[in-house]
N, C-alpha and C positions, 0 to 999 in steps of 0.2 A: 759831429758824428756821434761822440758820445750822451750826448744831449741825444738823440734821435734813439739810439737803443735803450735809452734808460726810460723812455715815454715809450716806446713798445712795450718795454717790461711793467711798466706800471700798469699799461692797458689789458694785457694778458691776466695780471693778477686781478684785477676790477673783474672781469669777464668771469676767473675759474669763481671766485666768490661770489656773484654772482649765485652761478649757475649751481654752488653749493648750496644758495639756501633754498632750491627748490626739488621737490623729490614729491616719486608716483609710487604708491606701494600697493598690491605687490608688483614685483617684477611679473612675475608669469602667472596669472592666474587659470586653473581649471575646473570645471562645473558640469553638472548633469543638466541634459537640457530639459528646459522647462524652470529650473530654478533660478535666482538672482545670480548676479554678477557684481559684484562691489568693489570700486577702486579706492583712494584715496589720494588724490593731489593735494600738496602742503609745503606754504612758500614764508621764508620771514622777511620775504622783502614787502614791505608797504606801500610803494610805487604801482603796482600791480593796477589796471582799472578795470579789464576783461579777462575772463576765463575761456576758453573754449574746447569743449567734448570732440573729439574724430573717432570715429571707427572706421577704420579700413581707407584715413585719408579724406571722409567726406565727415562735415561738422552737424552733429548730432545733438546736442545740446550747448547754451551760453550763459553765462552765469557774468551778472555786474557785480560788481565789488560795490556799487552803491544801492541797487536794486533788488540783486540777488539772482535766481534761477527765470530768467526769458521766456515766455510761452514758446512749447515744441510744437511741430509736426507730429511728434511722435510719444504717441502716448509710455508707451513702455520704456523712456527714456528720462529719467529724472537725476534729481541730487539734490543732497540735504547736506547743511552745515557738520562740521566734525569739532565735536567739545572736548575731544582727547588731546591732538595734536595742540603745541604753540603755534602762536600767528594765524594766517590764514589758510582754512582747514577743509577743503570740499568734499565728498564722498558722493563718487557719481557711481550711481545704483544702473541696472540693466535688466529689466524686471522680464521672464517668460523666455530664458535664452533660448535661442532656437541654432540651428546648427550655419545657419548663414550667416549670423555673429559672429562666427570664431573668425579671430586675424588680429590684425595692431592697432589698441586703444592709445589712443595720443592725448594728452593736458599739454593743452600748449598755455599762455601767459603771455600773453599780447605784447610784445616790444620786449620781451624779458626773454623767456627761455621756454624752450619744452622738452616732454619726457615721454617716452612710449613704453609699454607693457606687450605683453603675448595673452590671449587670449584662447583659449581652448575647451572649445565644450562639446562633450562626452555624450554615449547614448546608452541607457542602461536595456537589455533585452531578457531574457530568463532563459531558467534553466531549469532543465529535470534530466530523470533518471528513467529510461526506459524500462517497461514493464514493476510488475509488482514484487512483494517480498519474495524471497527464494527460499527452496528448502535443499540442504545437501546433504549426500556422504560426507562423513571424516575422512580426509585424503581431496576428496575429488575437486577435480580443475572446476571453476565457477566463472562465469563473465558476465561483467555489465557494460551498459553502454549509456552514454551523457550526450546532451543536445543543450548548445546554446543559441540561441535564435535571437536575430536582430541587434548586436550587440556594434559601438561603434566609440574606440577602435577595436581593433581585434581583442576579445578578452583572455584574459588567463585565466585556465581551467585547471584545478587542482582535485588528488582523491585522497581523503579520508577514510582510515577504518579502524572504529573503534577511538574517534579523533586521533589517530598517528596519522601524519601526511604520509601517503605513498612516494615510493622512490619514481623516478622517470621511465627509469628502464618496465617499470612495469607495467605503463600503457602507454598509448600511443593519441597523437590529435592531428586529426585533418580541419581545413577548413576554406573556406570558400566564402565570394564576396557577392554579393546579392545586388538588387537595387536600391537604390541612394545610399549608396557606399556603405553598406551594412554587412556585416560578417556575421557568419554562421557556423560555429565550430561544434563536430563531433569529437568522442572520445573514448577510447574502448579500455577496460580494468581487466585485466584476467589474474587470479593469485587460485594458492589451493589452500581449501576448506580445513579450518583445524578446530573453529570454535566459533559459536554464535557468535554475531555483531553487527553492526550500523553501518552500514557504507554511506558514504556522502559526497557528494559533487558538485566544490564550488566553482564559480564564475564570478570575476571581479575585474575591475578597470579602475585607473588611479584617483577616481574623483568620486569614487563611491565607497562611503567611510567603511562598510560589513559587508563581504560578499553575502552573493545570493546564492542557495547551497539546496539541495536539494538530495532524499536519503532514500535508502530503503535497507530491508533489517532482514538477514544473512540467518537462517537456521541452521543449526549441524547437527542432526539425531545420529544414535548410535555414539556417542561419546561420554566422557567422561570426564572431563577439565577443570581441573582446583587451582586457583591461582592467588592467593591471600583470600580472599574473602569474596570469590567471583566461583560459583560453582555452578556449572550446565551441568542438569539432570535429562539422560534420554528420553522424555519422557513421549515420542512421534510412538516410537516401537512399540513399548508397552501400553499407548492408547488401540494402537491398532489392534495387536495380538486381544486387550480387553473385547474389544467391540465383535471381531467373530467368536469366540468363546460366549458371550451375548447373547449373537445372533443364534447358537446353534442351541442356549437353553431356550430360547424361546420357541425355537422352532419343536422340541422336544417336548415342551408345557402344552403347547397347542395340540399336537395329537392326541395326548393324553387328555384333555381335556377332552376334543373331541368323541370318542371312544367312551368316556364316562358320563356323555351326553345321549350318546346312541341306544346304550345300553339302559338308559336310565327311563327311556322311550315305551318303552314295553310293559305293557299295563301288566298286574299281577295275573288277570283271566287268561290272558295267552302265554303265560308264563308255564301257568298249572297246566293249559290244555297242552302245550309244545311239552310237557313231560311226560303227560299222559297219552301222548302218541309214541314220542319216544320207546318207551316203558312195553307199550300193547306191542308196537311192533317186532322189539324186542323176545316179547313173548310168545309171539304166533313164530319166528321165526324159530325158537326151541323147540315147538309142540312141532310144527312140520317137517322138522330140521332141515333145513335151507331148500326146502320148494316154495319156499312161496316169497317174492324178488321184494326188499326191502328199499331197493335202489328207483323200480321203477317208477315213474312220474307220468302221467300222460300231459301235454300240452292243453292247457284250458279247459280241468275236467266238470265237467256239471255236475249239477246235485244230485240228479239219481246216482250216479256214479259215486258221489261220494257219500252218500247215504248207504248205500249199497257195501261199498266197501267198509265204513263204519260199523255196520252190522255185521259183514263177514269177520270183522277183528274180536265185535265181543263174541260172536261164537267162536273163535277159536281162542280166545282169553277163557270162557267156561268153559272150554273141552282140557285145555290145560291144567285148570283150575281141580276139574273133577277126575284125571289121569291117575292122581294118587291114590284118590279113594277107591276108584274099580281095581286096584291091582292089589289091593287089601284083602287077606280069605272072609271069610263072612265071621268066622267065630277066631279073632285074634288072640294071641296066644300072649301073654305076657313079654315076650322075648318081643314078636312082631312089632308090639305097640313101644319096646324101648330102642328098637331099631329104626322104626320109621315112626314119628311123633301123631302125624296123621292120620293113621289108622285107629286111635285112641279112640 
């Protein structure tokens, strides 16, 4: 009897050593689809004569220990010698993962041992930032909104402002599962306005080394903010208030200009003549003292008419003219000619 349990124990130790010299590394591997997948089977037992690849329990690739790597079925399915590890070293590649892949890679070791791994492959989708830059008050509530699309598994959605991570409490994410088990997660930001900055919204999944982040850039006019060496100048308001002040010299130039254009129209002959009517009319309207209508206009007058009337002005400009001298005595006195100049 003692003979019987000391040959179990010897067999049990043969076994765990064994199966200690063989190892799959890593244990769990995850990947973005579309990328490689690289295991690494590695045995110091020298007995070994077959290798062979499983995924998901069905054999995938076979490797001789005297030949090497077996022609596949399956092109996307290889393995190349490994110069790193001691003894015998395989590293079977998984080239263009696709998501059908994901499940348990096995190295089994023909008569020997075998070793299974997890397998896990990711889908990267994007991400933005609804609508464009913003402009706000100091004080006022501001909200953005983020959309991840396509992402698989659900991603983590984070906000940035001014690269400080936001707290949770301050926005919220729904999300929702699409076809071929894809996720699509929204996400809403609301904070209040104190000082320009960068908003940013990432989306990341654990086999994607730098989320994918996506920004837009926060104005606040009307302020005034010094913080070491970071200083926002108002400068929204004082463009504005510049530009109608602007608008209203130009609008002021243009008139004037106008005006100095209109005037400048008028030849010097109608200048002289528009004074020389002025002037007559003026005068007849003295000599007659107001019978005779300065105001009047006929509608469309013709040239007899204005001939006519032409001539009624210079005789009433010569009647004018010679008033002083009829009211002169004939033989002026000295006194006469220093009272009235005309009479001379």
């Amino acid at each position: 009897m003692d003979i019987f349990f000391l040959l179990m124990l010897l067999l049990s130790c043969r076994i765990q050593a064994v199966r200690a010299q063989m190892k799959l590394s890593p244990g769990t591997l995850t990947v973005l689809r579309g990328e490689e997948a690289r295991l690494t089977c590695s045995t110091s037992n020298t007995h070994w004569t077959v290798m062979v690849w499983l995924l998901n329990g069905t054999a995938v690739l076979t490797i001789s220990k005297e030949i090497g790597v077996l022609p596949s079925i399956n092109p996307n399915m290889t393995a190349e010698k490994s110069r790193v590890s001691q003894g015998d070293s395989w590293v079977f590649v998984m080239k263009n993962t696709q998501r059908h892949n994901q499940g348990q890679v096995t190295c089994d070791l023909q008569g020997i041992d075998r070793k299974t791994a997890s397998l896990f492959v990711q889908e990267k989708g994007s991400v933005r930032v609804i609508g464009e830059d913003k402009l706000a008050f100091k004080g006022q509530l501001v909200l953005f909104e983020c959309q991840a699309a396509r992402w698989y598994p659900q991603p983590t959605l984070q906000w940035q402002v001014n690269d400080k991570k936001m707290s949770q409490g301050e926005y919220n994410i729904s999300s929702e599962e699409s076809g071929k088990s894809l996720f699509n997660v929204t996400s809403n930001l609301s904070f209040t306005a104190a000082k320009s900055s960068n908003v940013e919204c990432l989306a990341s999944v654990s086999a994607l080394p730098t989320p994918l982040k996506s920004s837009v850039r926060l104005t606040v006019v009307a302020e005034v903010v010094q913080e070491g060496d970071d200083c926002t100048v108002p400068v929204a308001v004082t463009a504005s208030i510049s530009a109608v002040v602007l608008l209203l010299l130009l609008c002021i130039c243009t008139v004037l200009w106008y005006r100095q254009r209109t005037q400048a129209k008028l030849s010097p002959q109608e200048t002289i003549r528009f004074d020389q009517s002025v002037s007559g009319r003026r005068l007849v309207a003295e000599a007659t003292r107001g019978t005779f209508n300065l105001g009047y206009s006929s509608e469309g007058p013709t040239d007899a008419v204005y001939n006519e009337l032409s001539m009624e002005t210079r005789r009433q400009e010569d009647f004018v003219s010679l008033s002083p001298l009829m009211s002169c005595p004939p033989a002026a006195s000295l006194y006469t000619v220093r009272t009235n100049p005309r009479c001379a």
